[in-house]
KEPAKE-78140 format. One record per residue (C-alpha): residue in one letter; x, z, y. Coordinates in Angstrom, 1 decimal, always signed. Layout:
// residues N
+------+--------+--------+--------+
: bapa :     c1 :     c3 :     c2 :
+------+--------+--------+--------+
:    a :      X :      Z :      Y :
...
+------+--------+--------+--------+
// end
This chain:
// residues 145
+------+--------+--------+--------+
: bapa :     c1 :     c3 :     c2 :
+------+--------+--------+--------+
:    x :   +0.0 :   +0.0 :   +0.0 :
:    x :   +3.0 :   +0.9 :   +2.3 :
:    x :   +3.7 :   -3.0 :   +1.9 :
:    x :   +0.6 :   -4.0 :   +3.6 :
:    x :   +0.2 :   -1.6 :   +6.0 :
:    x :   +3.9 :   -3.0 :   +7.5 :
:    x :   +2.6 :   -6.5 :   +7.6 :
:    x :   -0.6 :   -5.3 :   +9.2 :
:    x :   +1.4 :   -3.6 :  +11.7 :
:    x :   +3.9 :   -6.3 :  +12.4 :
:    x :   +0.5 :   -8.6 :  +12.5 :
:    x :   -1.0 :   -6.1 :  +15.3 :
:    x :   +2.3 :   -5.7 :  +17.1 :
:    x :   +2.6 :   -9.5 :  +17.6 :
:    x :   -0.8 :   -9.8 :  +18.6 :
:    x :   -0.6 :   -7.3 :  +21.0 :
:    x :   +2.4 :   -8.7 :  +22.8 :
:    x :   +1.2 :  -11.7 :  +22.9 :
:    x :   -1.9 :  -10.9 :  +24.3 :
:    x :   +0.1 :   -8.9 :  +26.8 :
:    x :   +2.3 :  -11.7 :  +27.3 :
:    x :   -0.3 :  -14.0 :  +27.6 :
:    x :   -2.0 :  -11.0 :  +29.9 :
:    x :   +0.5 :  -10.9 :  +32.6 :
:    x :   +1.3 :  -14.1 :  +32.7 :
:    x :   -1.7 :  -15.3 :  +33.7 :
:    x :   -2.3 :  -12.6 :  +36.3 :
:    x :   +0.8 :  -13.8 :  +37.8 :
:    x :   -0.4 :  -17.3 :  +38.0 :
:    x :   -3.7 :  -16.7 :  +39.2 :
:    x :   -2.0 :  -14.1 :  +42.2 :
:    x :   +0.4 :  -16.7 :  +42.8 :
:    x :   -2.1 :  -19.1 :  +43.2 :
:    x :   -4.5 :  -16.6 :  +44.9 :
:    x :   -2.0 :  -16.1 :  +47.5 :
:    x :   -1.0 :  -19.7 :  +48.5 :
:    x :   -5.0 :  -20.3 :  +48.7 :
:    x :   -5.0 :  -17.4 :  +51.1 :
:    x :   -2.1 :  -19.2 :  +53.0 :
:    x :   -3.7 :  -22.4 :  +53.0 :
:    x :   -7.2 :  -20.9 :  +54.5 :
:    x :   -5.4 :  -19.4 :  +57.3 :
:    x :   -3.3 :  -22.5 :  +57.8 :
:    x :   -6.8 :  -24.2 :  +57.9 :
:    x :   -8.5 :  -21.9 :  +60.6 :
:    x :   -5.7 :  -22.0 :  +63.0 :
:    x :   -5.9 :  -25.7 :  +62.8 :
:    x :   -9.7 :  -25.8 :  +63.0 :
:    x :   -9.2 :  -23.3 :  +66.0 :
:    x :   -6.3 :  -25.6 :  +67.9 :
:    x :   -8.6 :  -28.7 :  +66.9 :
:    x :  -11.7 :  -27.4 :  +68.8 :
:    x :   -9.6 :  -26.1 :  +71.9 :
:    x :   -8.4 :  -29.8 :  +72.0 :
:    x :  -11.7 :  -31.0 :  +72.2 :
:    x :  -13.2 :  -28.4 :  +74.4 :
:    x :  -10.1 :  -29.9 :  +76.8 :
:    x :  -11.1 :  -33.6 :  +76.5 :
:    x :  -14.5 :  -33.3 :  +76.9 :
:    x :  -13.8 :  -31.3 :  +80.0 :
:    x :  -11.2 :  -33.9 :  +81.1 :
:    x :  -13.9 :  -36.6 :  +80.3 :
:    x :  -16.3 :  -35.3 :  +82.5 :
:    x :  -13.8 :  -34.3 :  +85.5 :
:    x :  -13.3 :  -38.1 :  +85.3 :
:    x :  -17.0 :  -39.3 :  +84.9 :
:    x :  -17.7 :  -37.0 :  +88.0 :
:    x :  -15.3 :  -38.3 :  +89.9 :
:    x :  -16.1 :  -42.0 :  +88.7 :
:    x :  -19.9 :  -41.3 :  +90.0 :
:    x :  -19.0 :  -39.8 :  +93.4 :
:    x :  -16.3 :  -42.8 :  +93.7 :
:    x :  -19.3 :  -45.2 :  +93.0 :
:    x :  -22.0 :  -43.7 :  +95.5 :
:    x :  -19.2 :  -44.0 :  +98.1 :
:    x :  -18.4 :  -47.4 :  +97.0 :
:    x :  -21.9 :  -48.4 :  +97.4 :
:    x :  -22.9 :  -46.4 : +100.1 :
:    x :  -20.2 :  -48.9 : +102.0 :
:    x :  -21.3 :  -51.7 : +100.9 :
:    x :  -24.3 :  -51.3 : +101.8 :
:    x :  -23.4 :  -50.8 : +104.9 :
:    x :  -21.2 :  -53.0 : +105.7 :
:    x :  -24.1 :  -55.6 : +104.4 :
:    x :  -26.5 :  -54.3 : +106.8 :
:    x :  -23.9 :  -54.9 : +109.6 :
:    x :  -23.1 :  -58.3 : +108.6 :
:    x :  -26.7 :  -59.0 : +109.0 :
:    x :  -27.4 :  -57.1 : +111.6 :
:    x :  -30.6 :  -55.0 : +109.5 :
:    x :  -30.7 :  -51.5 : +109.9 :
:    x :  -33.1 :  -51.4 : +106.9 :
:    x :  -33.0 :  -50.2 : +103.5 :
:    x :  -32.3 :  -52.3 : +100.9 :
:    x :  -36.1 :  -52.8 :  +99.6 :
:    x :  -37.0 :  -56.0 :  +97.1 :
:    x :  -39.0 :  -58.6 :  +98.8 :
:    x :  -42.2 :  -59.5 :  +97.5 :
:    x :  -42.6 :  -62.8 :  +96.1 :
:    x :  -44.2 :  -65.5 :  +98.1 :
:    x :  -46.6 :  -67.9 :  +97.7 :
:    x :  -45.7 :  -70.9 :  +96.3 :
:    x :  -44.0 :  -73.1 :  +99.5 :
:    x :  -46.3 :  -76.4 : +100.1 :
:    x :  -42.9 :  -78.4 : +101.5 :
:    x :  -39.0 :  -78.4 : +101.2 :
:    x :  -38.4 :  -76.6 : +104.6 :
:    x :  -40.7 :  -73.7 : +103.8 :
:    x :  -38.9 :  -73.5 : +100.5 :
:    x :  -35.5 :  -73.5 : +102.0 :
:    x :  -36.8 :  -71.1 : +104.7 :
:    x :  -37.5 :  -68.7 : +101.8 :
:    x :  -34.3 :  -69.2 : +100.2 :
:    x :  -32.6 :  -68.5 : +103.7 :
:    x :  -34.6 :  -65.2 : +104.1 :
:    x :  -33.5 :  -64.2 : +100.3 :
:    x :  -29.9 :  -64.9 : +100.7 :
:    x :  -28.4 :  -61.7 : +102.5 :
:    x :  -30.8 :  -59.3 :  +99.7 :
:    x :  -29.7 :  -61.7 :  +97.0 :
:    x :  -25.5 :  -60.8 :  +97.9 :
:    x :  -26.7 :  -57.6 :  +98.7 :
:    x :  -27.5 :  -57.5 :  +94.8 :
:    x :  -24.3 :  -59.1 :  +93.5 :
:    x :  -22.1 :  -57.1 :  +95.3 :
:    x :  -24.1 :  -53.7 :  +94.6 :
:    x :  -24.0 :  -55.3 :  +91.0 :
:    x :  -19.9 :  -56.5 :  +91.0 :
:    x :  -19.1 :  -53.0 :  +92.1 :
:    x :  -21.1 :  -50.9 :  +89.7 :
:    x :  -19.4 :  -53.3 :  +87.4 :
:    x :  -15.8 :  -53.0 :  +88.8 :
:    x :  -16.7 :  -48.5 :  +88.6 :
:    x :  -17.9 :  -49.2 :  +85.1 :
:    x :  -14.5 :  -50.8 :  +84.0 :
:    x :  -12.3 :  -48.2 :  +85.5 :
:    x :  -14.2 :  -45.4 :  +84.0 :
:    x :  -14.1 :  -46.8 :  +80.7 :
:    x :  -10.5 :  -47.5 :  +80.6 :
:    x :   -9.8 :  -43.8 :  +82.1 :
:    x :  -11.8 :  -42.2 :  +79.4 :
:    x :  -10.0 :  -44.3 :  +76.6 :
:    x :   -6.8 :  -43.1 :  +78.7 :
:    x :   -7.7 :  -39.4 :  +78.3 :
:    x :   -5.8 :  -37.8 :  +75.6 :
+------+--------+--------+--------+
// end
């Protein structure tokens, strides 16, 4: 009986250190592995942190320049209207005309066409410079980094 108890034994012994073995290593992997996920998730907040400070700092540069962009274009427009209204001599707004009646002969057409003109490049140029303000603040915001 002595015989088998031994083997037994030996059997139980092995086991056990393995398992032990087995034991530790594996609760040094996974701590080892627990701690560079733990890294990696504060490595990954401090970048999602700087990331949204970044943006907060765009999107306030972005709209420092689309403020100043609209005040540049009401000033811009204001003088052009102005200086419209001096060429023509009109201290009027600049209100649409209404459409006319159909003209019965070539002067009266060209009469109308005459009477249209100054609102007409009054338009275009209101219209070239929001166009000129549009182009500037585009290529400032894709500046903006």
């Amino acid at each position: 009986m002595f015989g088998l108890d031994s083997i037994v034994l030996r059997i139980a012994g092995i086991a056990i250190a393995v398992a032990a073995l087995f034991g530790y290593g594996y609760y040094k992997g996974y701590s080892g592995e627990k701690e560079r996920f733990d890294a990696y998730k504060v490595k990954v907040i401090a970048a999602a942190k700087a990331q949204e400070e970044e943006t907060q700092r765009v999107m306030k540069e972005q709209e420092r320049i689309t403020k100043r962009t609209e005040a540049k274009y009401e000033k811009d427009i204001s003088t052009l209207r102005a200086v419209y209204n001096r060429l023509r001599g009109s201290t009027s707004g600049s209100a649409m005309s209404t459409i006319p009646d159909p003209a019965t002969d070539p002067a009266q057409a060209t009469a109308y066409y005459l009477d249209v003109a100054p609102e007409l490049a009054n338009q275009c140029g209101e219209t070239t410079q929001q166009l000129i303000n549009l182009q500037e603040w585009v290529k400032e915001q894709s500046d903006t980094k």
